[in-house]
N, CA, C and O atoms as a DFTB+ gen file, in Angstrom:
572 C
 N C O
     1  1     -89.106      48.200     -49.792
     2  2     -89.608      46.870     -50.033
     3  2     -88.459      45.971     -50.471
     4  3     -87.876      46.103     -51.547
     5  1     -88.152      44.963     -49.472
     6  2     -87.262      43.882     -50.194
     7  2     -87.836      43.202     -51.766
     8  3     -88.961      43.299     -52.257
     9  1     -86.651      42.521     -52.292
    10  2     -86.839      42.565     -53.748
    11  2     -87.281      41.018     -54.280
    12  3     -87.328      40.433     -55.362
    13  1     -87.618      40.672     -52.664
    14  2     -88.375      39.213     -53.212
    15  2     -89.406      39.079     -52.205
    16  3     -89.586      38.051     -51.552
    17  1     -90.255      40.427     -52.068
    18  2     -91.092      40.738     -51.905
    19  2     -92.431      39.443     -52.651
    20  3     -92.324      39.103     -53.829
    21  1     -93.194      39.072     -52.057
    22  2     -93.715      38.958     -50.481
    23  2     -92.783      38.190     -49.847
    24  3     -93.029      38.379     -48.655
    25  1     -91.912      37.480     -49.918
    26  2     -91.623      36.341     -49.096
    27  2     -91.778      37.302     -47.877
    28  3     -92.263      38.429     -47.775
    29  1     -91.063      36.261     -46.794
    30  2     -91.040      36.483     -45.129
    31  2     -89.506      36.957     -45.362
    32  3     -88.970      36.699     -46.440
    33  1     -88.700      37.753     -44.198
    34  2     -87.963      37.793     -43.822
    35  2     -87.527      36.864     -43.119
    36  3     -88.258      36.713     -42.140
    37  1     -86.482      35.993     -43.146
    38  2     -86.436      35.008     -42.349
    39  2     -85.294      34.899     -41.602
    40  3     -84.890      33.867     -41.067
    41  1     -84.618      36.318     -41.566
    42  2     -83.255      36.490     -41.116
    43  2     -83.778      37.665     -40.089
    44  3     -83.071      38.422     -39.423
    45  1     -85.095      37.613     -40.141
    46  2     -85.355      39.017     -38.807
    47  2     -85.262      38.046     -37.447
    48  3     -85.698      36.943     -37.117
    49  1     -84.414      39.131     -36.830
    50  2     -84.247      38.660     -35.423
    51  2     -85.368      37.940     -34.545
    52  3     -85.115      36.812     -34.123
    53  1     -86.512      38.493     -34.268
    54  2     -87.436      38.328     -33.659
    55  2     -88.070      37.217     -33.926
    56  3     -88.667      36.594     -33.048
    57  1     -88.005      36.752     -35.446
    58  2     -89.045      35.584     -36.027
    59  2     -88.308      34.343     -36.729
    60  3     -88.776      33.512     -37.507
    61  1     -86.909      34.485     -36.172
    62  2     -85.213      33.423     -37.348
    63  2     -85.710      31.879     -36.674
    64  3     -85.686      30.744     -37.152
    65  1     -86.081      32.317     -35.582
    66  2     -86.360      30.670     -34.383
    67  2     -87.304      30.261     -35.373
    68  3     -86.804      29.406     -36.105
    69  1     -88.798      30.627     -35.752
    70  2     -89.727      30.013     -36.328
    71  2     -89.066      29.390     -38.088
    72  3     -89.278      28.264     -38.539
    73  1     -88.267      30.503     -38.783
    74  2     -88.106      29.880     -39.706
    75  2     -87.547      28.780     -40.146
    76  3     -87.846      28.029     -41.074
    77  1     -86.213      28.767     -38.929
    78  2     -85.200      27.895     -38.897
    79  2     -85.959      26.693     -38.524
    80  3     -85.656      25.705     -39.193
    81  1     -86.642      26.560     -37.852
    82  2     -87.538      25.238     -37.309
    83  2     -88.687      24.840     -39.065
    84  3     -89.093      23.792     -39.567
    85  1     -88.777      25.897     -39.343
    86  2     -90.060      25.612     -40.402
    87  2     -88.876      24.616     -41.553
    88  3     -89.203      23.530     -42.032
    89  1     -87.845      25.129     -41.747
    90  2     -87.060      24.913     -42.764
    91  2     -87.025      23.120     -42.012
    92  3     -87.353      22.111     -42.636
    93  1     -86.728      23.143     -41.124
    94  2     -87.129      21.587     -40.303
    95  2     -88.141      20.699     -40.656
    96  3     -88.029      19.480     -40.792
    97  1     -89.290      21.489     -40.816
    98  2     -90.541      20.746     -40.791
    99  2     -91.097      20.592     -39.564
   100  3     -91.836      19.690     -39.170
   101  1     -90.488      21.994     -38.720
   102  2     -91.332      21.886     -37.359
   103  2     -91.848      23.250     -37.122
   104  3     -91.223      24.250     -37.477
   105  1     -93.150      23.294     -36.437
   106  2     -93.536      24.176     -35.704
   107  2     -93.337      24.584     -34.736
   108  3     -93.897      23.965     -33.832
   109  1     -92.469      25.815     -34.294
   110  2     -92.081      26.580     -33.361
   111  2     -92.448      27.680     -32.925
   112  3     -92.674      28.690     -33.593
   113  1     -92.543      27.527     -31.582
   114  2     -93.542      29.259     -30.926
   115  2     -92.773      29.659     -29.858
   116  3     -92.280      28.668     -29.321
   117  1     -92.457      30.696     -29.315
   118  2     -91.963      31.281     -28.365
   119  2     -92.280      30.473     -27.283
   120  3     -93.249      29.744     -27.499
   121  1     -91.649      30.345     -25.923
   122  2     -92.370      29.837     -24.632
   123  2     -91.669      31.004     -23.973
   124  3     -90.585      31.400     -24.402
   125  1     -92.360      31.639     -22.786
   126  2     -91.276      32.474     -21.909
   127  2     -90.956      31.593     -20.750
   128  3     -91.839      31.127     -20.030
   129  1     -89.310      31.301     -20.524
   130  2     -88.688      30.605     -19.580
   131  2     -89.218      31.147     -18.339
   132  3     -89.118      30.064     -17.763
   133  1     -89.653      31.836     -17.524
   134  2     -90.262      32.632     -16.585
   135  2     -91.588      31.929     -16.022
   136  3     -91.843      31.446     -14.919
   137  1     -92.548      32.090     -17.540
   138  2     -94.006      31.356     -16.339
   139  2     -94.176      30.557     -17.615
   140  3     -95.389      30.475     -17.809
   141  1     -93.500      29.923     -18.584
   142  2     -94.347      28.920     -19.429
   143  2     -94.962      29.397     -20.531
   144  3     -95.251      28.575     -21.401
   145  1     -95.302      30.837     -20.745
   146  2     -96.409      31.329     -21.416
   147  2     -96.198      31.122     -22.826
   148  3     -95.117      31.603     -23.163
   149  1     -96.779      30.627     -23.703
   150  2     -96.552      30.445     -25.165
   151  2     -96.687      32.242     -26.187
   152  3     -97.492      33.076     -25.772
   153  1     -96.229      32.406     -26.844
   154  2     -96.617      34.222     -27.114
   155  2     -96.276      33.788     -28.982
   156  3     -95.435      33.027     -29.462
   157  1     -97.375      34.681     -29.677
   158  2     -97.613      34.166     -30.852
   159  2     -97.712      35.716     -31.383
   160  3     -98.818      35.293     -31.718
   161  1     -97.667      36.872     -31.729
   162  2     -95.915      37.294     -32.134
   163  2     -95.076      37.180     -31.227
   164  3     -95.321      37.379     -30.037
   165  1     -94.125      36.888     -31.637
   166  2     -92.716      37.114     -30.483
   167  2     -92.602      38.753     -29.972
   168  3     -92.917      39.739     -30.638
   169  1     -92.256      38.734     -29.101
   170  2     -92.217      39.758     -28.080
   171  2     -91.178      40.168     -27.426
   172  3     -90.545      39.131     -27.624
   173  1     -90.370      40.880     -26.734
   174  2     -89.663      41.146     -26.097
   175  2     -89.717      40.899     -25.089
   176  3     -89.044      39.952     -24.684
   177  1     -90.490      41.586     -24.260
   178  2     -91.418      40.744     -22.983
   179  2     -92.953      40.286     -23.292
   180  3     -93.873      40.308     -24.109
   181  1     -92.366      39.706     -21.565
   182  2     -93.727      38.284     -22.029
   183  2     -95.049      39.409     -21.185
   184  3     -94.916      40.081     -20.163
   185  1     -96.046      39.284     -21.923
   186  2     -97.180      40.143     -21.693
   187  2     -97.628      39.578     -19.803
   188  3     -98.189      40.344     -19.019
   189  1     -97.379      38.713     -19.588
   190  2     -97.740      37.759     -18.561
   191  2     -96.740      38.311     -17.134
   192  3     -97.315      39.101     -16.386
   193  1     -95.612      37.999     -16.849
   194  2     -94.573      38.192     -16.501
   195  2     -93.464      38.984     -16.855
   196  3     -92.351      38.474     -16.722
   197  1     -93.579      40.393     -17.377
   198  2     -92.678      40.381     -18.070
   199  2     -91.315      39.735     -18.555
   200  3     -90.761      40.486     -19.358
   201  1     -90.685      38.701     -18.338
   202  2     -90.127      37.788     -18.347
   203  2     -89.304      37.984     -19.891
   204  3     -89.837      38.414     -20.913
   205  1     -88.281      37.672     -19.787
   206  2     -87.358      38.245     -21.083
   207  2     -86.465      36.654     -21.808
   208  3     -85.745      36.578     -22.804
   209  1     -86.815      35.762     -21.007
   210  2     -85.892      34.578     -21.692
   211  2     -86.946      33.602     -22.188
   212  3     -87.814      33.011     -21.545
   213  1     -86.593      33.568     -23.814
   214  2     -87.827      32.725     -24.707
   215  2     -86.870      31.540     -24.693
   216  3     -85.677      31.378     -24.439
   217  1     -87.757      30.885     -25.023
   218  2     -87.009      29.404     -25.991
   219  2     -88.136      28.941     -27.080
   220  3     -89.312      28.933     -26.718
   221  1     -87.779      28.547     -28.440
   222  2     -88.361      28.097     -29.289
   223  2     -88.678      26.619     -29.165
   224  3     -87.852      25.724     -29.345
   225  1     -90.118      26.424     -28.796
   226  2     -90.349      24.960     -28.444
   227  2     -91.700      24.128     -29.466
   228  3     -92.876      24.315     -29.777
   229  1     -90.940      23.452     -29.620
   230  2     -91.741      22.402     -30.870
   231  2     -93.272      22.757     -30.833
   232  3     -93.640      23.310     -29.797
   233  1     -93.892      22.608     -31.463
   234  2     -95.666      22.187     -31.385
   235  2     -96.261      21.199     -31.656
   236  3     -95.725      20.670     -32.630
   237  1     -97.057      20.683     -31.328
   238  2     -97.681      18.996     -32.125
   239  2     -98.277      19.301     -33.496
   240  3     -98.531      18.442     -34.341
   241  1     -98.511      20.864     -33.656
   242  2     -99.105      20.855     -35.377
   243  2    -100.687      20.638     -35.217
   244  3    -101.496      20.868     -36.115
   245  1    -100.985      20.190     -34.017
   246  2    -102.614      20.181     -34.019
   247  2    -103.055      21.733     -33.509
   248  3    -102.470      22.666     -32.958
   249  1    -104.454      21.468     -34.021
   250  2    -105.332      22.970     -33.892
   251  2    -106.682      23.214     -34.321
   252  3    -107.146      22.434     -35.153
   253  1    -107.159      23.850     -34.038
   254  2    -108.706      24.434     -34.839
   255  2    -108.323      25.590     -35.735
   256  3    -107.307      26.285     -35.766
   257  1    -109.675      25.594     -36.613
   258  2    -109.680      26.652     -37.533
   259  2    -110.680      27.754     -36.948
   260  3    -111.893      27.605     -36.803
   261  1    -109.987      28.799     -36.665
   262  2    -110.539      29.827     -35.711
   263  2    -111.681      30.800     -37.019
   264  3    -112.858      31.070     -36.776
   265  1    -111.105      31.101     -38.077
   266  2    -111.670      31.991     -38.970
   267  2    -110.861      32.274     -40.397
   268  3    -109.670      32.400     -40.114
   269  1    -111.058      32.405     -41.685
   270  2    -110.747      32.380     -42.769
   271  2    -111.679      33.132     -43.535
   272  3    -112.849      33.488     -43.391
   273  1    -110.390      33.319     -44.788
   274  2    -111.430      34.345     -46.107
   275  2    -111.048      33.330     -47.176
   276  3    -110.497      32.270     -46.880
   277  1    -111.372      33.699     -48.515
   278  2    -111.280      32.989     -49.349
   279  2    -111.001      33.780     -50.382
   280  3    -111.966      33.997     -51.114
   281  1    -109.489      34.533     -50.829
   282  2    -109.563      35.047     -51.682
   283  2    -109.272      35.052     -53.292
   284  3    -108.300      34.620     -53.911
   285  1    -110.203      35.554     -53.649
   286  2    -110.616      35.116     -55.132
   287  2    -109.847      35.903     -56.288
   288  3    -109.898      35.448     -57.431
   289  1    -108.931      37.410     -55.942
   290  2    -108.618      38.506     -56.473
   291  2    -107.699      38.651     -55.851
   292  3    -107.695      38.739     -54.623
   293  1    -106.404      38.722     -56.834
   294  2    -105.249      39.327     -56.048
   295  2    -105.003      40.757     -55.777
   296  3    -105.319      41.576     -56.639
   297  1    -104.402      41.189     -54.520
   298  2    -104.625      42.642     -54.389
   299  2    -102.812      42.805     -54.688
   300  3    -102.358      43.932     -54.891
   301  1    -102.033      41.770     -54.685
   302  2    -100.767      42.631     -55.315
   303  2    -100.202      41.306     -56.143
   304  3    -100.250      40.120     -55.815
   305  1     -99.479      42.123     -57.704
   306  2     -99.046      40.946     -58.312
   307  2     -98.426      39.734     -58.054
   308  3     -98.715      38.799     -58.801
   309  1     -97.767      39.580     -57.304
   310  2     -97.244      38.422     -56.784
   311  2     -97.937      37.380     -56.547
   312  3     -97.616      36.235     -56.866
   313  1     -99.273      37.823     -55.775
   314  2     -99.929      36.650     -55.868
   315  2    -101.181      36.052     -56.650
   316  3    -102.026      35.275     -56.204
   317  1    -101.092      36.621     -57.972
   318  2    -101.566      36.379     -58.848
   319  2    -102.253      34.970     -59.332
   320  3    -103.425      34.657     -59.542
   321  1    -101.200      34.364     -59.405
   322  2    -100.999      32.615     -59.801
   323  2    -101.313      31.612     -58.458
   324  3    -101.265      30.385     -58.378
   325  1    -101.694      32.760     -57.321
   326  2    -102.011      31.585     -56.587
   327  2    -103.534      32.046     -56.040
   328  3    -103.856      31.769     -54.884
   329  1    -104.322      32.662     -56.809
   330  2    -105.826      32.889     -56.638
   331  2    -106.230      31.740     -57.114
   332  3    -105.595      31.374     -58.103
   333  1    -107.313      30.834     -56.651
   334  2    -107.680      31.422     -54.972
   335  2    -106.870      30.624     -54.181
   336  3    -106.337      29.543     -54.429
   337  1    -106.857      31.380     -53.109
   338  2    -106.046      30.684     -51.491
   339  2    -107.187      31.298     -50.299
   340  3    -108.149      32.066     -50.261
   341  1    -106.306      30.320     -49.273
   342  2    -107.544      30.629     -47.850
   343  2    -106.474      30.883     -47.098
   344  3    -105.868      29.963     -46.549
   345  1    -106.119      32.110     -46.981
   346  2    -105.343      32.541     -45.788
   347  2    -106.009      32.090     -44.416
   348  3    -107.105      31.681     -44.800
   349  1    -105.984      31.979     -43.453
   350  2    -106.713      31.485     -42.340
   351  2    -106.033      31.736     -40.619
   352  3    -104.847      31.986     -40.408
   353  1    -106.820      31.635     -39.816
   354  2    -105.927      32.109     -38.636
   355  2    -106.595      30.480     -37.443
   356  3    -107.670      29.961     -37.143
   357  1    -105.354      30.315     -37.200
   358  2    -105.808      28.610     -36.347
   359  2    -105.409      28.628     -35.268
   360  3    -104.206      28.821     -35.092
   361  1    -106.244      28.441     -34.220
   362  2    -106.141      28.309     -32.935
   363  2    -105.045      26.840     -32.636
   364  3    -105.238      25.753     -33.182
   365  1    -103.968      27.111     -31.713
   366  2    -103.275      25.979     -31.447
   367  2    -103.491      24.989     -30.364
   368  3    -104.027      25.301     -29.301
   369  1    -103.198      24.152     -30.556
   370  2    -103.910      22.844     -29.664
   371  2    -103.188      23.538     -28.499
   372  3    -103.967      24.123     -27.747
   373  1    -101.846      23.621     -28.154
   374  2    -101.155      23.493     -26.860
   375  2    -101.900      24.767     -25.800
   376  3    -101.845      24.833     -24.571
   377  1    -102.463      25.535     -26.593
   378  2    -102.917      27.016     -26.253
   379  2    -103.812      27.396     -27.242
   380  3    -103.269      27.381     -28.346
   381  1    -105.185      27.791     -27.273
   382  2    -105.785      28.180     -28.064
   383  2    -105.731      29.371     -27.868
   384  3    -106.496      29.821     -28.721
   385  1    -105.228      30.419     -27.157
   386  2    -105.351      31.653     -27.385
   387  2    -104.161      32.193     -27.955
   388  3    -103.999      33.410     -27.862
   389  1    -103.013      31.264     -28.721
   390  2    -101.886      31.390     -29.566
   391  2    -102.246      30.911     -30.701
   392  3    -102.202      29.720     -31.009
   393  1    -102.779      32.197     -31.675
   394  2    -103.225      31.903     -33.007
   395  2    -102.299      32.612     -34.183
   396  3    -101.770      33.723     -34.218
   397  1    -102.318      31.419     -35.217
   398  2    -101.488      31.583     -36.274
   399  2    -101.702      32.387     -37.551
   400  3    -102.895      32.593     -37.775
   401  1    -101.337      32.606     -37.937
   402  2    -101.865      33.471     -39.565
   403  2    -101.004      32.711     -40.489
   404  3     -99.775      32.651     -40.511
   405  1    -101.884      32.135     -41.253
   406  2    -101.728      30.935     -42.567
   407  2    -102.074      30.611     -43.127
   408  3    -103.264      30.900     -43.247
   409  1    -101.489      29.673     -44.089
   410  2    -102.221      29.768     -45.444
   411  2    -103.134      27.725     -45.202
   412  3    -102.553      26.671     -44.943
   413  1    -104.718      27.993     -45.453
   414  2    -105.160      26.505     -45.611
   415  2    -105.150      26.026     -47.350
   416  3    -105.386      26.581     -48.424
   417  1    -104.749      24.726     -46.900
   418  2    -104.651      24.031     -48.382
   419  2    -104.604      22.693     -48.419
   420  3    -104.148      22.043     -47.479
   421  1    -105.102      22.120     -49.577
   422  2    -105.689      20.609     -49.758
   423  2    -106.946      20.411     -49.138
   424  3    -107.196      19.344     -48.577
   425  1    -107.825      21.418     -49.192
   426  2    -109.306      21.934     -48.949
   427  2    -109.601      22.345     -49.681
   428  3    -108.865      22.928     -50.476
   429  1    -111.103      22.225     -49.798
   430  2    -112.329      22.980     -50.738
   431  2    -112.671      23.837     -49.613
   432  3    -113.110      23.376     -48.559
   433  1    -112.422      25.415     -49.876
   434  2    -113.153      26.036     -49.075
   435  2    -114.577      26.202     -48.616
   436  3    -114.665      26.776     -47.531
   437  1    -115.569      25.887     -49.102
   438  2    -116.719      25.432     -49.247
   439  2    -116.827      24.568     -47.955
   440  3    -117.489      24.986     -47.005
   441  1    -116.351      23.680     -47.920
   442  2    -116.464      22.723     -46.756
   443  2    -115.752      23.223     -45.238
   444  3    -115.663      22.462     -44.275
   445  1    -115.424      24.198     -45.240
   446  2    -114.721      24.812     -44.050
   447  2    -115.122      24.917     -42.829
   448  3    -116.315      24.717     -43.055
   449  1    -115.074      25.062     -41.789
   450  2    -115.781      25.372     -40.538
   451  2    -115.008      25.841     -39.393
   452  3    -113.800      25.803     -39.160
   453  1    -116.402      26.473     -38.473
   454  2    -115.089      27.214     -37.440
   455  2    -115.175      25.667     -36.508
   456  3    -115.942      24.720     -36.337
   457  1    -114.059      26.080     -36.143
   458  2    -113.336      25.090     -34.726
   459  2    -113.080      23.608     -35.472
   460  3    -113.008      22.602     -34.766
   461  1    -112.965      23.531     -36.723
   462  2    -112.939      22.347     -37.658
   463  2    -111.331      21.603     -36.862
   464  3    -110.698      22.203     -35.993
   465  1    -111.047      20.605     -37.261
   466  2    -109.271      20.346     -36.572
   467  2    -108.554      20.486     -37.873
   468  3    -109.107      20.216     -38.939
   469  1    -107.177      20.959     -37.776
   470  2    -106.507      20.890     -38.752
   471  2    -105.158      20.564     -37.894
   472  3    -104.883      20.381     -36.708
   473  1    -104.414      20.592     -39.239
   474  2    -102.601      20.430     -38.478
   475  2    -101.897      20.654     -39.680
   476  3    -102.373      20.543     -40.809
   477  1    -100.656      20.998     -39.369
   478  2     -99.744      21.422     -39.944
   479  2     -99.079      20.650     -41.410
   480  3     -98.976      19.424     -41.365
   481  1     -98.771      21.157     -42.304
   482  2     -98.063      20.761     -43.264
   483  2     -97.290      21.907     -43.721
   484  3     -97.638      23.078     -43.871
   485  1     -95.860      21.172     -43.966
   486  2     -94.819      22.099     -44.633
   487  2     -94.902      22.163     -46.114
   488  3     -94.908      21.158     -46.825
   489  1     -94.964      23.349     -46.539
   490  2     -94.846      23.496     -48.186
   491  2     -93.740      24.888     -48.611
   492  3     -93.352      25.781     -47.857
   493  1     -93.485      24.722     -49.799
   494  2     -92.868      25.819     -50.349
   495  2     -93.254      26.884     -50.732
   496  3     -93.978      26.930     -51.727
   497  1     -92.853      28.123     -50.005
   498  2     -93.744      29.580     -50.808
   499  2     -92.773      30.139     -51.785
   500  3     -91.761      30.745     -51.433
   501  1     -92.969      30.011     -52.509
   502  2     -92.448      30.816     -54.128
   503  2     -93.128      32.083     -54.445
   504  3     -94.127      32.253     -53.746
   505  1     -92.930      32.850     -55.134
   506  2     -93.551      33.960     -56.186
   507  2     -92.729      34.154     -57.309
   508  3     -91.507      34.055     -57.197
   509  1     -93.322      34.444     -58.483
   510  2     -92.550      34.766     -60.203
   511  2     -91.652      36.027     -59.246
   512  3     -92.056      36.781     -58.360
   513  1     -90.611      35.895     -59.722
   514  2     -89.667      37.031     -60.099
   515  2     -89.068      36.461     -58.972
   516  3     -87.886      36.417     -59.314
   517  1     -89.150      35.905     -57.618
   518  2     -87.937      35.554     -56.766
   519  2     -87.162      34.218     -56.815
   520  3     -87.549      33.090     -57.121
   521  1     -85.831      34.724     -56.383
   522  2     -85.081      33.234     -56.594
   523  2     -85.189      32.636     -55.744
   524  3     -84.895      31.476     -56.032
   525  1     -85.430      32.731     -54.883
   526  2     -85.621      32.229     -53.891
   527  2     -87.020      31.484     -52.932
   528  3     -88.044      32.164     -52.997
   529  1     -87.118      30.332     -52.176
   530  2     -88.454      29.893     -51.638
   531  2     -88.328      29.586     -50.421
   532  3     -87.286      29.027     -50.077
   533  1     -89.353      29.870     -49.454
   534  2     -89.318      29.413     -48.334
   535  2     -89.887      28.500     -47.865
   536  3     -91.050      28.407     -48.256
   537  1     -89.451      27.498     -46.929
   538  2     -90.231      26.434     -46.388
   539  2     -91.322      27.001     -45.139
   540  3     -91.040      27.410     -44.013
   541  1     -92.592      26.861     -45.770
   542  2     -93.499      27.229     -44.461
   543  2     -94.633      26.358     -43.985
   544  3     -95.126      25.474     -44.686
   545  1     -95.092      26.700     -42.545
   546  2     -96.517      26.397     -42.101
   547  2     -97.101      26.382     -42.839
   548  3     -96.703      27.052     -43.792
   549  1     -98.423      25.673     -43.019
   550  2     -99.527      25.750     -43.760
   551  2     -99.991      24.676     -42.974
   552  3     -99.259      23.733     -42.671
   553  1    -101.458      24.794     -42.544
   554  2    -102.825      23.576     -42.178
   555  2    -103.840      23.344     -43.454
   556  3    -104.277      24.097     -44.324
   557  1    -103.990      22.105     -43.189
   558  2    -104.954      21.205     -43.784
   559  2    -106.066      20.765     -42.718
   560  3    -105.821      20.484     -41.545
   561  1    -107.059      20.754     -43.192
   562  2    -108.401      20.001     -42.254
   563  2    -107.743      18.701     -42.303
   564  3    -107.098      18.191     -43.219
   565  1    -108.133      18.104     -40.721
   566  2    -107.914      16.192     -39.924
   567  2    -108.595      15.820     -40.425
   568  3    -109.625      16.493     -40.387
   569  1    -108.666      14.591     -41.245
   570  2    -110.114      13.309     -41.465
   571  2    -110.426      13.476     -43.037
   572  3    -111.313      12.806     -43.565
């Protein structure tokens, strides 16, 4: 276990495009240069084509809210101080079958819904004991 555990790795090969863009304030997803295909984990090959040349290409940040929990109890210390949160998984406008895993916020979960619109906002993920924070995704409900 790295020692600033939970963060993300943001120096792993496979996922450096998304962070480096997040640290931006942009949303970035794989495209495969081959047939277009958007791929939401990154992949080696593209499930479609096998096709091997990505490029990291912007997103508009729009989307639906596909499904969410609401958790009330932390299951490891770290995230203690931030009960409750709505982890959530959001369908993306450009492709809805490229869905995200993230955190919703500046919501009452209560008011939630599936296929609701949301979009992107950048915030800082911290935890006690690391020095360190990352700039990440996070959606908010439109309107």
């Amino acid at each position: 276990m790295k020692s600033d555990f939970p963060l993300p790795d943001t120096e792993l090969e496979s996922t450096r495009g998304f962070w480096e863009a997040a640290s931006r304030d942009v949303l970035a997803i794989p495209r495969c240069g081959s047939c277009g295909r958007f791929q939401w984990y990154p992949r080696e090959r593209c499930p479609a084509c096998e096709g091997v040349d990505w490029s990291w290409t912007p997103m508009s940040g729009s989307g639906s809210l596909h499904s969410w929990a609401v958790v009330r109890r932390a299951l490891a210390r770290p995230f203690a101080d931030k009960v409750p949160y709505v982890p959530g998984l959001v369908a993306l406008e450009e492709d809805p079958a490229v869905r995200i895993v993230t955190n919703l916020v500046d919501c009452e979960p209560d008011d939630l819904q599936v296929d609701m619109p949301v979009r992107v906002v950048f915030r800082a993920l911290s935890f006690p004991g690391s020095p360190r924070e990352v700039r990440a995704p996070m959606f908010t409900p439109t309107g």
